[in-house]
C-alpha positions, 0 to 999 in steps of 0.5 A: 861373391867372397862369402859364397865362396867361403860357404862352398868350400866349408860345404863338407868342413867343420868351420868350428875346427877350421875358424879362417880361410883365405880367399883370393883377392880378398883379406882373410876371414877369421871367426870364432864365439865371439870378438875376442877369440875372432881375433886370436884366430886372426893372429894365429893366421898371420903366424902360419903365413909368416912361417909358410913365407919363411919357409918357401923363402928358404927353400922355394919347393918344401917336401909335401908333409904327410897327411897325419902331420 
């Protein structure tokens, strides 16, 4: 159920320039070319939740950023 859902929503996306996605209820899905750059985009993943977490903590509403940022 989970991959089906990851193949809909990558239907009109590059999985190449977008290589995670977060699924509910589920841990994340990560790839990459192989093993190794797997598990660099894993890190880079787990860097962007912590700042979004940081970031909600210090204020609960942030501004939505424009599109080309």
């Amino acid at each position: 159920m989970a991959g089906e859902t990851v193949i809909e929503r990558f239907h009109d996306l590059n999985p190449v320039t977008m290589p995670a996605v977060l699924v509910a209820g589920h841990a994340p899905f990560v790839w990459g070319k192989n093993a190794g750059h797997s598990v660099e985009n894993a890190i880079a993943l787990e860097a962007v939740a912590e700042m979004a977490l940081a970031t909600r903590a210090l204020c609960p509403q942030p501004p939505t950023l424009e599109s080309y940022v």
